[in-house]
C-alpha positions in Angstrom: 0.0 0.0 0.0 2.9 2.7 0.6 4.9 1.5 -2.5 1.5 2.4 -4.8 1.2 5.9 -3.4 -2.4 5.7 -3.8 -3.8 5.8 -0.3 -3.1 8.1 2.6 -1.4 7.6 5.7 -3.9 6.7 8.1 -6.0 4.7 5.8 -2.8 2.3 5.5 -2.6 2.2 9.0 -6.2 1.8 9.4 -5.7 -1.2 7.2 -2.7 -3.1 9.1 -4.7 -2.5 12.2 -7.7 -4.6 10.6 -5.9 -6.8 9.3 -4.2 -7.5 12.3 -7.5 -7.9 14.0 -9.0 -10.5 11.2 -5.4 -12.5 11.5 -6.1 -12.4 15.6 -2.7 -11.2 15.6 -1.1 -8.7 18.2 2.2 -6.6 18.7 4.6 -8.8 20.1 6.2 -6.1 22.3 2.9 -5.1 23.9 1.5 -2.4 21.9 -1.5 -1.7 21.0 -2.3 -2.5 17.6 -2.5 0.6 16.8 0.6 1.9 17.9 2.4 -1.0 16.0 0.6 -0.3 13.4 1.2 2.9 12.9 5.2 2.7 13.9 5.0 -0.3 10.9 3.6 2.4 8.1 5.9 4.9 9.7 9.0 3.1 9.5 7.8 2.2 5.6 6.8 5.2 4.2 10.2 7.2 6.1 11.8 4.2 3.5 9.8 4.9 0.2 10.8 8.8 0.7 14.7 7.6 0.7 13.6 6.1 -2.7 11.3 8.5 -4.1 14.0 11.3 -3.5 16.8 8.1 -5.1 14.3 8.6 -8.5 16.6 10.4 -10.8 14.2 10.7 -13.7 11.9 13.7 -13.9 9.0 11.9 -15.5 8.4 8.4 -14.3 6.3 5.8 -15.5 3.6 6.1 -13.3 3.4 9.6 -14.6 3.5 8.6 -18.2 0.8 6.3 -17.1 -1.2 9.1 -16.2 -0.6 11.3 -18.8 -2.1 8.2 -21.1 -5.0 8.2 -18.8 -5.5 12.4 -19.0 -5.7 11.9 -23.1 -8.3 9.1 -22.9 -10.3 11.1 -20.7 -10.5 14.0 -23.1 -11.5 11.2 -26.1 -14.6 11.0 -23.6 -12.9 7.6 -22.3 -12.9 6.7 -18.5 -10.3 6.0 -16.6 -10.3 4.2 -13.2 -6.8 3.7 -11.3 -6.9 0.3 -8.7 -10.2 -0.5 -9.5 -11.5 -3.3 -7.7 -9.8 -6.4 -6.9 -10.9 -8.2 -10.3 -11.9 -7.6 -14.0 -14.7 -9.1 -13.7 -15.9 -6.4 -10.8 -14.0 -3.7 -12.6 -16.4 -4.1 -15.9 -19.5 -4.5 -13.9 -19.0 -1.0 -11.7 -16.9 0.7 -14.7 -20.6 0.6 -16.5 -23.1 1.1 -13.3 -20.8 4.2 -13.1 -21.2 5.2 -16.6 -24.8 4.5 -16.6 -25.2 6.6 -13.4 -23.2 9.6 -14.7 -24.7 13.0 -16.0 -24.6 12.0 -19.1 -23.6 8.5 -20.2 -24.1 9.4 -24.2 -21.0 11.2 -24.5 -18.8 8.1 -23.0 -17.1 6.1 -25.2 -15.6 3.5 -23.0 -13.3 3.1 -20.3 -10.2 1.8 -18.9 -9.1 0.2 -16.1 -6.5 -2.2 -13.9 -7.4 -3.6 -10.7 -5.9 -3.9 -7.3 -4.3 -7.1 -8.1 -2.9 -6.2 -11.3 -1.1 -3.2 -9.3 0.0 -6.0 -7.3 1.2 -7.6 -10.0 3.4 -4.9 -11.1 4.7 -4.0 -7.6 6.3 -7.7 -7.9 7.9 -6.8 -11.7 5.6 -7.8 -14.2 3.9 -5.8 -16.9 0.4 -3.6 -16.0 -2.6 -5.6 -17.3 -5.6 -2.7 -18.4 -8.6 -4.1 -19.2 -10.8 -1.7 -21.2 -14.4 -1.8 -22.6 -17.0 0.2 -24.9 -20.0 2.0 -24.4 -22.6 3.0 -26.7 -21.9 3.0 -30.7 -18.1 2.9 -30.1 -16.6 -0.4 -30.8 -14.4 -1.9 -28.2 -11.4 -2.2 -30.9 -11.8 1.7 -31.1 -11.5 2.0 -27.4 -8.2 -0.6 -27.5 -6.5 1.3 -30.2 -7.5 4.5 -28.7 -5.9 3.0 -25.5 -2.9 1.6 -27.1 -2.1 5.3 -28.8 -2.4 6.9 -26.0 0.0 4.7 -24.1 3.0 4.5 -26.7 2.5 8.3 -27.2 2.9 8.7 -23.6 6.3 6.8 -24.2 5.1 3.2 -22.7 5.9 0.4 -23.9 3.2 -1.8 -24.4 2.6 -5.3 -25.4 0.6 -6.0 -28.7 -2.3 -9.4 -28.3 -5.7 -9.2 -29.8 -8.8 -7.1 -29.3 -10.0 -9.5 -26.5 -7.3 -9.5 -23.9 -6.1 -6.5 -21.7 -3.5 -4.5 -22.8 0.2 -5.5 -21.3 2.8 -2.3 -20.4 5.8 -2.7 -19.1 5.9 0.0 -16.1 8.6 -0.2 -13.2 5.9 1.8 -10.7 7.7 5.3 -9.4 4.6 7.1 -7.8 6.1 9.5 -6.3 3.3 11.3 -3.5 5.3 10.3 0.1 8.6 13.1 -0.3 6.4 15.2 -1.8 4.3 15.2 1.1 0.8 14.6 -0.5 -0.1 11.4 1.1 1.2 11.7 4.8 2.1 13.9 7.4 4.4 16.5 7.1 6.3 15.2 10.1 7.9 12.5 8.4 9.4 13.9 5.8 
């Protein structure tokens, strides 16, 4: 969770604490949970900032990853970062949400990778995006349209047909903990 730089600091530590509680665990030094908890996410986000501020490059993936994601959006394509923990949930709330919006006529389609394909890549291998259409667009538009975006955004991505997600190979550089964004301002 502090590696993907997507949730704040207390909602990580809110996390360890429940899982701690579902595993029946408890802080082997007598803590609370927590305090363990919280000295856990402290200790690993103090290391993520040594690496964020280790991250020579100016424009990482991650933010080439976004800048894919910005153009889709203006191609009236959605885009939902760590969305859900499957595909199969992803498709099925990435269209409630389009059919609940303002106005669903003037969405193409979406994209999206899950929770565990940002798993995935936190262990090395490529991003899996799923992506799907809406309306009159067809879902090879909304592929290509997502495959442009990506290798004009400088990412490498992986060519397989119109059926399967779309593979990029992304080493994942969020940067949001030295910057300050997702924490508090006394650990940095």
């Amino acid at each position: 969770m502090v590696r993907s730089a997507l949730l704040e600091h207390e909602m990580i530590v809110a996390a360890a604490v429940q899982w701690m509680e579902q595993q029946d665990v408890d802080a082997d030094d007598g803590r609370s949970k927590e305090d363990w908890s919280l000295a856990l996410v402290d200790k690993t986000v103090a290391g993520q900032i040594v690496q964020e501020s280790g991250w020579g490059e100016a424009f990482t993936d991650v933010d080439r990853l976004l800048a894919a994601f910005q153009s889709l959006e203006l191609e009236q394509i959605l885009c939902f970062e760590d969305f859900d923990f499957s595909v199969r949930e992803g498709h099925q709330n990435a269209i409630a949400d389009i059919a609940g919006s303002d106005d669903p006529t003037v969405v193409r389609g979406y994209v999206f990778y899950t929770g565990q394909d940002l798993d995935a890549v936190l262990k090395g291998r490529p991003l899996l995006i799923a992506f799907g259409a809406w309306g009159f667009t067809g879902i090879a538009v909304v592929r290509q349209a997502l495959v442009n975006a990506l290798g004009q955004a400088g990412l490498e991505v992986a060519e397989g047909t119109v059926d399967e997600r779309v593979s990029v190979k992304i080493q994942w550089h969020r940067r949001g903990w030295a910057s300050g964004d997702l924490g508090p301002a006394a650990l940095i």
